[in-house]
N, C-alpha and C positions, 0 to 999 in steps of 0.2 A: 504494500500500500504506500503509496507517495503522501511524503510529508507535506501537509498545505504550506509549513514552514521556508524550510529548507531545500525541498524537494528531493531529499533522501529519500534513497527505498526499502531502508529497511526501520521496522518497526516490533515492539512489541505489544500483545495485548496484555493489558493490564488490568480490567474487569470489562466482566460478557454478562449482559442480562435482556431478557425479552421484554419489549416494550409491552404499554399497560393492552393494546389492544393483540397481544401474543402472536401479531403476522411480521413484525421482524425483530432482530436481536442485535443489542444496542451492545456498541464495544468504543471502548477508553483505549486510546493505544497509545505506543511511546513512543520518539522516537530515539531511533540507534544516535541518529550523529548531531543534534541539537538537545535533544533530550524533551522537546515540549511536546504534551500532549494533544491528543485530538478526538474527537468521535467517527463513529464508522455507523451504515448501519446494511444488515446484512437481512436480505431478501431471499423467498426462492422464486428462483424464476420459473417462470411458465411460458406454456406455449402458449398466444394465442388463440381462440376459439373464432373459426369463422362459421358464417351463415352461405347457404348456397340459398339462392333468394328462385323462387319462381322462375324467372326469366334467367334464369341461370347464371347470372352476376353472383358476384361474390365478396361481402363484405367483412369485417371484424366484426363480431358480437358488441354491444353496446347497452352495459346494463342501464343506462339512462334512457335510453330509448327506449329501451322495454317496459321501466316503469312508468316512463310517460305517458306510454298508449293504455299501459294498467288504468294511470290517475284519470285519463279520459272518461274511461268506461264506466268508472268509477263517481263521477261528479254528480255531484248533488245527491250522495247515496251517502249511508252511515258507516262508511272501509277508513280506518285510520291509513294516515301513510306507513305508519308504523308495519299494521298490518301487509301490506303490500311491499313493503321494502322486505318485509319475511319472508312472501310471497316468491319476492323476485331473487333470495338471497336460497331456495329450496332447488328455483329455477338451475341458479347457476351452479350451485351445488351437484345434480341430477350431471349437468353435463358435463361438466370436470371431472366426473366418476366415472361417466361412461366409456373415458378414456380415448372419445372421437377428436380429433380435430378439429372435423366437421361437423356442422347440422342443417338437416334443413330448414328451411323457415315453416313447412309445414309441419314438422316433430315440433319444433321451437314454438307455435301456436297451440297446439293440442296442449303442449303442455301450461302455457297461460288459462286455456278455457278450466283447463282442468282445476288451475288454482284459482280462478275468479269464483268456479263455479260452489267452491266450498268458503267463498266468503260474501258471495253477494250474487243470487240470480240475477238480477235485471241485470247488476254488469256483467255478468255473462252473456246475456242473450247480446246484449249491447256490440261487447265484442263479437261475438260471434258473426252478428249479421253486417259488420264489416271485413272481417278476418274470411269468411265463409262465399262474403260479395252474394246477399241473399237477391235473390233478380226480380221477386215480388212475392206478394203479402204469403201464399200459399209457401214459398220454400221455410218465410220466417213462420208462419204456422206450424210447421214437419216440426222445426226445431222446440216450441215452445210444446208441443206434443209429446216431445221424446223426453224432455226435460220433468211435462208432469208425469209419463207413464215411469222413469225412476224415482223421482221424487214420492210414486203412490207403492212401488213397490219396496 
């Protein structure tokens, strides 16, 4: 590690501890040939997750986006952000495990209805019938159909 100092490269650590929110680990270090200290902070790296979109473009995953169009669905409905930042924090989790790369935008959707759907129907349906591109009242009908025949069973 180069000294912001000196710009010596040799250093030592001198204490190592995980910051309060446990995603990196905070290090004191020394250095060899000035002797003043400095901080470091140590990450892991990840890969990227992209989205393979419909029209088969291909973008970086963008967890703001995502909750964005959650908050949409959501307005004027009683979903904390709180809630939704859960939401979207199960999302990303799900695909950082699955150990893809890749997803599509159509996996990457199902899996939002799937969480709206257990925090607020109407923002489900909401989403849906833009996610789903309903083309009139009879397709958005199917859907609020299929949502009571679970909800009765």
């Amino acid at each position: 590690m180069k000294c912001p100092f000196c710009g010596g490269f040799d250093s030592k650590v001198v204490d190592s501890r995980p910051t309060e929110d446990g995603e990196r680990i905070r290090r004191r270090r020394e250095c060899i040939n000035c002797g003043k200290r400095f901080t470091t902070f140590e990450v892991v790296e990840t890969t990227p997750i992209m989205v393979k979109k419909k029209d088969g473009s291909i973008q970086a995953f963008n967890r703001d986006k995502l909750l964005n169009g959650m908050i949409k669905s959501c307005e004027k409905r009683q979903v904390s952000i709180q809630d939704l930042e859960k939401a979207v924090d199960r999302i990303e989790y799900k695909i950082v495990n699955s150990l893809k790369s890749e997803i599509s935008s159509v996996e990457l959707g199902e899996m939002v209805m799937d969480e709206l759907k257990k925090l607020d129907e109407v923002a489900y349906v909401r989403f849906a019938s833009v996610y789903r591109q309903f083309s009139d009242v009879n397709t958005f009908f199917e859907e609020l159909s299929e949502l009571l025949k679970k909800k009765n069973n």
